[in-house]
N, C-alpha and C positions, 0 to 999 in steps of 0.2 A: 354178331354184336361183340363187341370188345371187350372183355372182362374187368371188372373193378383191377385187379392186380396188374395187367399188362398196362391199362389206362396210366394208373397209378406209376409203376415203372418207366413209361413215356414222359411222363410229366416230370418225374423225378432228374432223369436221367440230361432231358433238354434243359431243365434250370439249371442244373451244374455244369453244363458243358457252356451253354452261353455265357455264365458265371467267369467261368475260367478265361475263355476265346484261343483258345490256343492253335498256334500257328502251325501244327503241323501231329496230328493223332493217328492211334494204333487202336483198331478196335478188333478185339480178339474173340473167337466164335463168335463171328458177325452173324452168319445164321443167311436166310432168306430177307430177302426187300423189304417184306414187311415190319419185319423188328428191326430195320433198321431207320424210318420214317420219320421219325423223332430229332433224325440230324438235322441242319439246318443245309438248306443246299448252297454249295458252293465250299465247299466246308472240304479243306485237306483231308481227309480221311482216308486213310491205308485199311481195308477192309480183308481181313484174314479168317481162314476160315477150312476143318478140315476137307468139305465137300463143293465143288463149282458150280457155289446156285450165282444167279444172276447177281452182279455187280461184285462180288469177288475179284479181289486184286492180288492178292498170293494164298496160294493152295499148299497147303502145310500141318502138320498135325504138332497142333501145341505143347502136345506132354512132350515132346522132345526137344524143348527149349525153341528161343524164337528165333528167325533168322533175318535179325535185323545186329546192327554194330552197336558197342555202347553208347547210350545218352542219346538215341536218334531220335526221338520222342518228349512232344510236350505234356501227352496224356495217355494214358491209354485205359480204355473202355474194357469192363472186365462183366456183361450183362447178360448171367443167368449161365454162366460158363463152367465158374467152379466146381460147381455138384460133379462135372462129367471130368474131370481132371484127375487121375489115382492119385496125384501126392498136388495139393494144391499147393502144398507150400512151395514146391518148384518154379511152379507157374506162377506165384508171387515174387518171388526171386527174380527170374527170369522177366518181370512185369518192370521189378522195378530199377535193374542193369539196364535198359534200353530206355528209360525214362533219363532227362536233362535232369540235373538238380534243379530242385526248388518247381518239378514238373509233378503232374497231379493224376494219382489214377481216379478212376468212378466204377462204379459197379451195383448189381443187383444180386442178391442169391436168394434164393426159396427157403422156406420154414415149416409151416405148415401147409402143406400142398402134397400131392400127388405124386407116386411116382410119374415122369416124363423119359422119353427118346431111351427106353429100356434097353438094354442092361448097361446102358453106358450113363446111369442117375448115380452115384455113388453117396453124395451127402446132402445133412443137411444143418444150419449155419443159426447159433444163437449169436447174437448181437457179441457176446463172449468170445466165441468161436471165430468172429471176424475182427475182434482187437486183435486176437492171439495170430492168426493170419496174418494182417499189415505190420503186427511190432515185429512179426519174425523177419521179414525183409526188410527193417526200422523206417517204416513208415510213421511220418504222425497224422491220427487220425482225426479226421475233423469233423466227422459225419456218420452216424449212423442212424435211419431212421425207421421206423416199422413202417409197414408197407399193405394195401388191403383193408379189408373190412373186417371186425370180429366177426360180423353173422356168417360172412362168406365161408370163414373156419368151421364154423358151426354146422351150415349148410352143408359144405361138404363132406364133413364127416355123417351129418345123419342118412346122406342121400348112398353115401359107401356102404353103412350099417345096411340098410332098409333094402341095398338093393343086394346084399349077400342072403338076406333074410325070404327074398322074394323069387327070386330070380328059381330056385326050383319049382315054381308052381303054388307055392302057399296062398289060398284064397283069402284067409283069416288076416295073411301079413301084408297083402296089397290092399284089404280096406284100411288096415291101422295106416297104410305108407300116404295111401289117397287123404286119411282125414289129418293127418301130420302135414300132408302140402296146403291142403284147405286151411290149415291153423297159421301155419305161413303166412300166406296169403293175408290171410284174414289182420294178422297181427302188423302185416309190413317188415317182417323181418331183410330184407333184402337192402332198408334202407336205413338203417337202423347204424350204429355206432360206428366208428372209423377205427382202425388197427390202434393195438396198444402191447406193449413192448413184449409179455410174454408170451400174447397170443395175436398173430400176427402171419400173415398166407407167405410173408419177405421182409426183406431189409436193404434198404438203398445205402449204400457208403461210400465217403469221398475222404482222401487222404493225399499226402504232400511228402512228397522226395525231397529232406533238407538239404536245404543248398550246400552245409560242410563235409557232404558225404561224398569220398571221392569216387 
């Protein structure tokens, strides 16, 4: 089953893309087929990526700038990538030199979440953190929005606790864990509030390469 956040992410990511319709995109740590289902097909999409899963169209490792020419790009897709970048702000740079003026990046990064794809997880992104990101490549920002569910944050923090608490054996700590899932349950926490700006699983953002920028 899909998780609220990846749901959330899809949803985010396809309204801003049809939004925009741009005639020709860069989507950078494309990733496997599945994260990328959310395109709409038919859709110019230049799909890069540092590993050759299926549908990969240049095989390349991002932190060492992109290998496209300037202003090749009407958009480019920046989805769940950052964290794994050492210097994001290159890769912002680098995002938005290959971007046409008055062209638009989109992107998602993690906040309260899990380490992922270890040891290559480096950060993680207050809505703060992703102005200072876009303005340092002088983007202007049009978008930023929390992403996920508050209980989800919640849930998975208590199920990290419960399960470092249990995982040696403790009998006493797996009824407390079993009557906490019961309380769960019991209360509908699962469906309960929708993300809110300081406590939130991500952040979907969308910003605009100004056209006076040469």
């Amino acid at each position: 089953m899909m998780s609220q956040l990846r749901l959330e992410t899809e949803r985010y990511l396809g309204r801003r893309f049809m939004d925009i319709r741009p005639e020709r995109s860069l989507n950078v740590g494309a990733g496997k087929e599945k994260h990328r289902r959310w395109i709409p097909s038919g859709a110019k999409v230049v799909n890069l990526d540092r590993q050759a899963f299926s549908g990969i169209d240049v095989v390349h490792d991002f932190n060492s700038g992109l290998p496209f020419p300037d202003r090749d790009f009407d958009l480019v897709i920046l989805s769940n990538v950052l964290e794994h970048a050492p210097n994001p702000f290159h890769l912002m740079a680098e995002s938005a030199r290959v971007l046409a003026p008055d062209g638009q990046i989109i992107g998602v990064v993690p906040f309260l979440t899990g380490l992922h794809q270890e040891p290559y997880d480096f950060y993680r992104f207050t809505r703060y953190g992703i102005e200072r990101l876009l303005s340092s490549a002088e983007f202007e920002v049009l978008d930023i929005t929390p992403l996920g569910r508050l209980t989800d944050v919640y849930l998975g923090a208590q199920g990290t606790i419960f399960w470092e608490l249990v995982k040696d054996g403790s009998l006493r700590w797996r009824a407390i864990w079993k009557a906490q899932r019961a309380f769960n349950r019991l209360f509908g926490l699962k469906s309960e509030r929708g993300a809110v700006g300081a406590f939130c699983e991500g952040f979907g953002f969308s910003a605009r390469k100004p056209a006076k920028r040469p």
